[in-house]
C-alpha positions as CSV (number, residue, x, y, z in Angstrom):
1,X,166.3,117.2,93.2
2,X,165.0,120.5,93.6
3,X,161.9,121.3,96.3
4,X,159.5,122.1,93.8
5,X,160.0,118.4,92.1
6,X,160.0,116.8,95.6
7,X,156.5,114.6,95.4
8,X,154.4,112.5,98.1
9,X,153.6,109.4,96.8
10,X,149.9,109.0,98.3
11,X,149.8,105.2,98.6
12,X,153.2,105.1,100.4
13,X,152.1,107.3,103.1
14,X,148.6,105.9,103.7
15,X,150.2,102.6,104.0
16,X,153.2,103.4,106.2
17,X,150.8,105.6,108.6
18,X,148.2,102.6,108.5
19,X,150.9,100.0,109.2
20,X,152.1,102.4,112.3
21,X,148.9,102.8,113.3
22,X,147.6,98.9,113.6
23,X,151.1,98.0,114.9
24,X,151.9,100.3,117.6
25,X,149.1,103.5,118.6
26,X,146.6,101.6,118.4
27,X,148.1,99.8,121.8
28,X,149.1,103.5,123.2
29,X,146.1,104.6,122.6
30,X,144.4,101.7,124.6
31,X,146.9,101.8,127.6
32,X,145.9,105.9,127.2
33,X,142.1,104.6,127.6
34,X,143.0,102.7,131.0
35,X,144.3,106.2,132.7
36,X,141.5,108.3,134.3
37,X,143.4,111.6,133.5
38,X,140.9,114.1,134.6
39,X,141.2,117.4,133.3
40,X,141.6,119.6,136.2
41,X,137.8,121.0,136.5
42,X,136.6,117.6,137.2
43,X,139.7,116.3,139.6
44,X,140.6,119.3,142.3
45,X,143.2,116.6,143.0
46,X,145.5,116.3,140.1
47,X,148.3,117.2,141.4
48,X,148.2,114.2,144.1
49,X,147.1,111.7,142.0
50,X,149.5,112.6,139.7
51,X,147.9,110.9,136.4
52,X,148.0,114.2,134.4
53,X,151.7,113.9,134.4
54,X,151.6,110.4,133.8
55,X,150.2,110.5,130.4
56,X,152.6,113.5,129.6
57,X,155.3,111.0,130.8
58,X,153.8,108.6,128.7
59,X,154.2,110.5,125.4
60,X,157.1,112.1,126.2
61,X,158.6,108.5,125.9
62,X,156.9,107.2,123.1
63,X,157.9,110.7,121.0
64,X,162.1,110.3,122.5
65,X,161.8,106.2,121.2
66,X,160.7,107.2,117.9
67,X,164.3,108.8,117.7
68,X,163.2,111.8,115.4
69,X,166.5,113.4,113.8
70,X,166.9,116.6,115.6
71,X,164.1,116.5,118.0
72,X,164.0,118.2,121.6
73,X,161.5,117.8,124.2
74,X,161.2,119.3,127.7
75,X,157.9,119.0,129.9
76,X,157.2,122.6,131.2
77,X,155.9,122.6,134.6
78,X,154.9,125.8,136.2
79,X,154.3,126.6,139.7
80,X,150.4,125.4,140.1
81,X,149.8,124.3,136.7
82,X,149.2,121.4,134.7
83,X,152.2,119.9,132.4
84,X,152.5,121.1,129.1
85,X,154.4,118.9,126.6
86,X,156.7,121.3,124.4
87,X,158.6,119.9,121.6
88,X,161.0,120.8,118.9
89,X,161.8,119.9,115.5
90,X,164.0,122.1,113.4
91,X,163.5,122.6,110.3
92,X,165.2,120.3,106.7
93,X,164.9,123.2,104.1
94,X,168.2,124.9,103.1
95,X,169.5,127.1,104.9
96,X,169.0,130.7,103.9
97,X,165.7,130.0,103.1
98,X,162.2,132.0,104.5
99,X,161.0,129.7,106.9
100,X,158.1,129.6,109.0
101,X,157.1,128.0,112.1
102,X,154.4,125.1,111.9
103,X,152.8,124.5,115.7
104,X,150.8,121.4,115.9
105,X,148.5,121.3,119.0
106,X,146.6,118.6,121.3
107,X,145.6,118.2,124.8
108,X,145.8,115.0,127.1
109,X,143.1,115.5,129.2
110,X,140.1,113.8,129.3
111,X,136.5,114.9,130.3
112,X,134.9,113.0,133.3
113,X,133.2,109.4,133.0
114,X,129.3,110.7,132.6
115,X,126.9,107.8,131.7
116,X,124.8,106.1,129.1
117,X,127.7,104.0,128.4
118,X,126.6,100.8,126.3
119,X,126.8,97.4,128.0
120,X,130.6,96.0,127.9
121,X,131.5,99.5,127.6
122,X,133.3,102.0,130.0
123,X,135.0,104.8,130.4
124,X,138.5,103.7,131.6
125,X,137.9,100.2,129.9
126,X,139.6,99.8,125.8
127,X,137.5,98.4,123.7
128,X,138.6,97.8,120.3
129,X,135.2,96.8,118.1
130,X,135.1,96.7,113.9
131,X,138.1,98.9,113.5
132,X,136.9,101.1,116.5
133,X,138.7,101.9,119.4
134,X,136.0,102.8,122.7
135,X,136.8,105.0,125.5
136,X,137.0,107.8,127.2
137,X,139.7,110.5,125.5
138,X,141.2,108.7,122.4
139,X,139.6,110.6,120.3
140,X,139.5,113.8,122.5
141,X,141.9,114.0,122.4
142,X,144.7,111.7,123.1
143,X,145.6,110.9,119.8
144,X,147.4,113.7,118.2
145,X,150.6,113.8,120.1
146,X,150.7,110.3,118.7
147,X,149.6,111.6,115.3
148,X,151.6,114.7,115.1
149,X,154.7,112.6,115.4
150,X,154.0,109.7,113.0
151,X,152.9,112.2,110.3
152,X,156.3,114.0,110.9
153,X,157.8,110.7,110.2
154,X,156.2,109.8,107.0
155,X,157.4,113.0,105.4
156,X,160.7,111.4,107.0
157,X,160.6,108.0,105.0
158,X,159.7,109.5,101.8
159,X,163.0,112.6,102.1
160,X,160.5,115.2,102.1
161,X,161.5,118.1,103.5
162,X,159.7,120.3,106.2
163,X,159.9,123.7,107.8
164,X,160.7,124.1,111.3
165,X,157.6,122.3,113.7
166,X,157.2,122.7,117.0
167,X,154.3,120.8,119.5
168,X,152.4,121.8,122.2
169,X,150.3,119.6,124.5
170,X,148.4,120.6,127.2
171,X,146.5,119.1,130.1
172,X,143.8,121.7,130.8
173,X,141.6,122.0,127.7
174,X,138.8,120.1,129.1
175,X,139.1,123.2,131.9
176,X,138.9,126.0,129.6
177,X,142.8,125.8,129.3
178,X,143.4,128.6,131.4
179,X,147.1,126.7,131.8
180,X,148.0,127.2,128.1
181,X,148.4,131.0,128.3
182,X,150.9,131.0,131.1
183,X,152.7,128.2,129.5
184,X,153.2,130.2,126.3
185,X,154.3,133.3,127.8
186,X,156.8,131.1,129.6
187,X,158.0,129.9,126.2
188,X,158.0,133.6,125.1
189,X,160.6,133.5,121.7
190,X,161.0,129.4,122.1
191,X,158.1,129.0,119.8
192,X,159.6,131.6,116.7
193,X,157.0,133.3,114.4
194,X,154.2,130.5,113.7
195,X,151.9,130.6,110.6
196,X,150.4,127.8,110.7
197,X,148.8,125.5,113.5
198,X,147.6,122.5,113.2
199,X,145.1,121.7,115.4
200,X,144.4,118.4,116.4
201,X,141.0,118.8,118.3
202,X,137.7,119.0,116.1
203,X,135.2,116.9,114.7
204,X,135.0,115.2,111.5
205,X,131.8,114.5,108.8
206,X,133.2,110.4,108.4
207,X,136.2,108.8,108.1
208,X,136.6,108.3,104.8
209,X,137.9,112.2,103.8
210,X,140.6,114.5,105.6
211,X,138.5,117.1,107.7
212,X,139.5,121.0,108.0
213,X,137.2,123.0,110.5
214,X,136.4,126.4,109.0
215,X,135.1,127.9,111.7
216,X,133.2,128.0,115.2
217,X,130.9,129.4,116.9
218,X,131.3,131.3,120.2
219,X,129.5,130.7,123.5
220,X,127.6,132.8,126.2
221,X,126.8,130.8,129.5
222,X,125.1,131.4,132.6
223,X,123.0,130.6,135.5
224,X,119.5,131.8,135.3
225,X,117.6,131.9,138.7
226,X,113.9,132.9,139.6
227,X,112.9,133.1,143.6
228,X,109.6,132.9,145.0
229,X,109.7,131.7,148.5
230,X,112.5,131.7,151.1
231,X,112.0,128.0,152.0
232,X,109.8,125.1,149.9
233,X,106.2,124.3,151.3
234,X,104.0,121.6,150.4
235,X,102.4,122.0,147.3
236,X,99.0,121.4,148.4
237,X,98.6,123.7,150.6
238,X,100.3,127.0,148.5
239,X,99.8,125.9,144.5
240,X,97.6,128.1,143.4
241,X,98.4,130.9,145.3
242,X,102.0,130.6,145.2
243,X,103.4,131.3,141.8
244,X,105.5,128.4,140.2
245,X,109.3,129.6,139.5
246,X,109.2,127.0,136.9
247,X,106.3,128.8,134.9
248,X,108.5,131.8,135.7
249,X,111.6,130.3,134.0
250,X,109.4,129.2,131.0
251,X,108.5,132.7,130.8
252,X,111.6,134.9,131.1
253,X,113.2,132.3,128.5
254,X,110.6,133.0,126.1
255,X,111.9,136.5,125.8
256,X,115.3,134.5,124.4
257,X,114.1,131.4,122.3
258,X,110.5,131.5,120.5
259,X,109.9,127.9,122.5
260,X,107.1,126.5,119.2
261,X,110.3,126.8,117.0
262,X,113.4,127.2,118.7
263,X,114.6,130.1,116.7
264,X,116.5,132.7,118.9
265,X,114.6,136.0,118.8
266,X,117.5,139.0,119.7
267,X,118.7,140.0,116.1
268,X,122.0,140.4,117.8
269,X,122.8,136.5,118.0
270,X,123.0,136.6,113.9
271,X,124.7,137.5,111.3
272,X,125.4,137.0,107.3
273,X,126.9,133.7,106.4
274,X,129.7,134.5,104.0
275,X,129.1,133.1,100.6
276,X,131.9,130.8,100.7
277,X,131.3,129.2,103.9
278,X,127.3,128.9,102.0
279,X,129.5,127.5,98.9
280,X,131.5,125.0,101.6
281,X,128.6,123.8,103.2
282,X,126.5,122.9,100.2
283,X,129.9,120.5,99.1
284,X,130.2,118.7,102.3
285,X,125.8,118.4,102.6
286,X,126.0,116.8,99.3
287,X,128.4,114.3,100.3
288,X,127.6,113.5,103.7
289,X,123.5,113.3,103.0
290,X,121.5,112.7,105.5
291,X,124.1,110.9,108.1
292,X,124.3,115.0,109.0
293,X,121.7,114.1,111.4
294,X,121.1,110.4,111.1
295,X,124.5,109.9,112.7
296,X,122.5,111.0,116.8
297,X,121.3,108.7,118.5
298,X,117.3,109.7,118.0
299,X,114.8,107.9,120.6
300,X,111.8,105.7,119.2
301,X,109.3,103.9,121.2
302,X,106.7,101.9,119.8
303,X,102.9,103.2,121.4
304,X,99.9,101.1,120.1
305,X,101.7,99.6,116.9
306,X,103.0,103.6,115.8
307,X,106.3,104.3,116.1
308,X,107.3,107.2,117.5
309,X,110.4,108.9,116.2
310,X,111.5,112.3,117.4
311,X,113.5,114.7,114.8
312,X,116.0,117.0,113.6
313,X,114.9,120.6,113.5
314,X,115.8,120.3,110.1
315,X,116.3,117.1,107.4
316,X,117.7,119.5,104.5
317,X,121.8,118.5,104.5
318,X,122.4,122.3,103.9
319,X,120.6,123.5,106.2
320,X,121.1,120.8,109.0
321,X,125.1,121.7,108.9
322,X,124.2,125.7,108.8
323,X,122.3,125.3,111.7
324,X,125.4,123.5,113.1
325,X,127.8,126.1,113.1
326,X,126.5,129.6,111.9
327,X,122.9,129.5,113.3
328,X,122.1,130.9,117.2
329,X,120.8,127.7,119.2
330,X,119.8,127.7,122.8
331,X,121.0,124.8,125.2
332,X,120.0,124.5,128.9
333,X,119.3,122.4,132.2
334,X,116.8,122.9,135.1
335,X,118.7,122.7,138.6
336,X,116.5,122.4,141.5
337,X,117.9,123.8,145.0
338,X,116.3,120.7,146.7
339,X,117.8,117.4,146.3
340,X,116.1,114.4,146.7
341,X,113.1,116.0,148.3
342,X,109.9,113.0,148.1
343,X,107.5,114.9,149.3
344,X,105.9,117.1,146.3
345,X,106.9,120.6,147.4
346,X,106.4,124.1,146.0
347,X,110.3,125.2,145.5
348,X,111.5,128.1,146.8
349,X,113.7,129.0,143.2
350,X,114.4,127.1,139.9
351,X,117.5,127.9,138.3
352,X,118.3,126.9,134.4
353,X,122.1,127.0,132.9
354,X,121.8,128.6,130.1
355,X,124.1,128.0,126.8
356,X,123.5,130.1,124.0
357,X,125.6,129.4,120.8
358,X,126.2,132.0,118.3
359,X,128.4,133.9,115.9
360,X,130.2,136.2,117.2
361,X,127.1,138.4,118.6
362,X,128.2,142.3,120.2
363,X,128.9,141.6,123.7
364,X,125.9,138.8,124.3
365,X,126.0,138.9,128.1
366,X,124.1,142.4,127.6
367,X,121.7,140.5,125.6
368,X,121.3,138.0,127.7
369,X,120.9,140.4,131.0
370,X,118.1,142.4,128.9
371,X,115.9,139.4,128.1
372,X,115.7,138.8,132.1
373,X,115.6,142.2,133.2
374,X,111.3,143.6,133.9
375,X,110.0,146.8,135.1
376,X,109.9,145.3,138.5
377,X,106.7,143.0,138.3
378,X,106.3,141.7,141.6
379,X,104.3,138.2,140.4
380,X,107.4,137.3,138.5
381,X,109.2,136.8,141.8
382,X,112.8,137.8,141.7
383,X,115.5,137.3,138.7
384,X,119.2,136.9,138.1
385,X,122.0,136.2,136.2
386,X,125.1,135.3,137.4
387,X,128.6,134.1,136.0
388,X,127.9,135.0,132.7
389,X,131.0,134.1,130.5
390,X,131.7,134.7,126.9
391,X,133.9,133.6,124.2
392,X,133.7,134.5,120.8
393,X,133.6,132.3,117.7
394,X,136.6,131.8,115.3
395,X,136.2,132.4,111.3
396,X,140.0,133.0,109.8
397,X,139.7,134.6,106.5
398,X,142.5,134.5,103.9
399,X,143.4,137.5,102.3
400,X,145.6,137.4,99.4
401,X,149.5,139.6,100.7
402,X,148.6,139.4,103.7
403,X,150.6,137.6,106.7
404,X,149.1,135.0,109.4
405,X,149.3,136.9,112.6
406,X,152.2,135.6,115.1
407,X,151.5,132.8,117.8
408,X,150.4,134.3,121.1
409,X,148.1,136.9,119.8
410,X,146.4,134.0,117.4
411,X,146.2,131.4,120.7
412,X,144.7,134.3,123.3
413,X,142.1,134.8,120.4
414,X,141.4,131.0,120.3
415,X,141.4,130.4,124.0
416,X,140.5,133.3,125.7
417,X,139.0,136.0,122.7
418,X,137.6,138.4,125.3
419,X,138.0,138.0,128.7
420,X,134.5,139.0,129.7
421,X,133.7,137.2,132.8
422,X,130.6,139.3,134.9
423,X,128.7,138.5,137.3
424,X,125.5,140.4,137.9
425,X,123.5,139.5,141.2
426,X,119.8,140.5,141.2
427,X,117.7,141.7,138.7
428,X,113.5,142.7,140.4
């Protein structure tokens, strides 16, 4: 049978994937839960505690018992750097034949407990509820080693063939993954020419449809402060006089974010929406409705027999899924330099994190300097901005003749697109 009259039988592969699933990942998933593998920002330890390379170990089993024809697998561990699990699976098409490289990616680090966890519910403690399996990392993103291997393996059972695949899972996403650079230097001409990778890491609309992530939107972050006194006195006896560095905040963030509608106001931090990514979202609004934003978790209280509900910027489905991923949003926290104070004190400084998310705006940390930046007024205290980083979104365009571009240009543009990292001390 020729390779053009090779054809998956749909039913056949949900079943055998679904029967693998219930029978055996479901269980690696839960022992995964159990492991408090910490990606390395959130456990300066994980070297000593040594669970990072656990769950590596873990997989690394799991992946040799499934006894994959022709598989390799080797753990690379470089000097001061997390594992990376690397494996190899050549390819079934006939020799002679053009064959690409297919990379499938994941990570096996988790982010750290947080709270708000619902009662009976933990972190590091399984729970599988109505088909759901609860805890922290299965989803993010412990589960595609485990899938990349079982899909491999369908195709298998059904004598499909299949170019040459390779995997790479790493341990410091949750970090930034400034480990997965190194690691693929290292590996240099071991991964071949890849056009295609599948990335196992994104979000999904439901669970009754495959999901493809078209694009992303890139980030500028940084730390905001405003200083008004050297030390904090008693409010009582300076409010009034002293100005409030919280008023201060309020006011050099309004020069950013129009605070009545929370629309960004440089025209830098936009641009057009292609027609087709318009034409995309319209399809997935109309079938996911309104679970686009009835799917947070939305507070109500109930004051004097009215309900109070608060609400989406938008309800439109369209719109609520542009604003998502093409529109500029604003996203930040108020960190005071006095801990636990209970007296009620005039601070010295506030200082706000600040998270812009846009598309691919011309070098935003500018932006983001000039909207703090004054012609010295003194009452406005003293401003900066410091470790401003950026990365820029992702939006891969097909073009009709043209190749993919080859693997370690394609993974510096996903993980580390420009390298801008300032820091800029003291704006008056």
């Amino acid at each position: 049978m020729g390779e053009s009259e090779i054809v998956i039988d749909p039913k056949r592969l949900i079943d055998d994937v679904s029967r693998v699933w219930d029978e055996d990942l479901v269980g690696q998933l839960t022992e995964y839960v159990e492991i408090p593998a910490k990606s390395p920002a959130f456990d300066a330890d994980w070297a000593q505690t040594g669970l990072l390379d656990l769950v590596v170990q873990r997989a690394a089993d799991w992946i040799i018992a499934q006894r994959v024809p022709g598989l390799t697998l080797e753990i690379v561990r470089l000097p001061g750097r997390t594992p990376v699990l690397f494996f190899e699976v050549p390819s079934t098409r006939p020799q002679g034949t053009s064959d690409p490289t297919v990379l499938m990616y994941g990570h096996l680090d988790k982010q750290p407990e947080f709270s708000g966890w619902r009662a009976g519910l933990g972190p590091w403690t399984p729970a599988y509820l109505d088909g759901l399996l609860y805890g922290r990392g299965s989803a993010d993103d412990g589960y595609a080693v485990y899938a990349s291997i079982t899909a491999l393996q369908a195709l298998k059972r059904q004598g499909l063939s299949h170019p040459r695949i390779v995997g790479l899972i790493e341990t410091s996403e949750e970090s930034g993954s400034p480990d997965l650079l190194p690691t693929i230097d290292a590996l240099g001409d071991r991964l071949g020419t890849v056009e295609l990778v599948v990335c196992l890491d994104s979000g999904a609309g439901n669970y009754d449809q495959l999901w493809l992530t078209t694009s992303l939107r890139g980030m500028a972050t940084g730390v905001l402060k405003v200083e008004i006194l050297t030390e904090g006195v008693h409010s009582g006896d300076a409010s009034g006089l002293v100005p409030s560095s919280f008023r201060i905040l309020r006011h050099v963030l309004d020069r950013l974010e129009d605070s009545a509608t929370g629309r960004l106001l440089p025209s830098q931090f936009y641009c057009e929406i292609p027609p087709t990514r318009v034409a995309q979202a319209e399809a997935a609004a109309a079938l996911l409705g309104d679970l686009i934003y009835k799917r947070f978790p939305w507070a109500h209280h109930n004051c004097g027999g009215s309900d109070l509900v608060s609400l989406p910027t938008s309800t439109d489905p369209t719109e609520g899924l542009l604003r998502r991923t093409w529109m500029p949003a604003l996203r930040g926290f108020l960190r005071s330099p006095m801990p636990g104070m209970y007296c009620d004190p005039i601070r010295p400084s506030n200082s706000a994190c600040a998270c812009p998310r846009w598309w691919m705006p011309p070098k935003p940390f500018k932006i983001l300097r000039r909207c703090s930046k004054t012609t010295r007024p003194t009452r406005l205290g003293s401003r900066s901005i410091s470790t401003v980083r950026q990365a820029d979104g992702t939006h891969p365009q097909q073009r009709r003749g043209s190749r993919p571009r080859l693997m370690r240009p394609v993974l510096r543009n996903l993980v580390r697109p420009s390298g801008i990292s300032v820091r800029v001390d003291r704006f008056r």
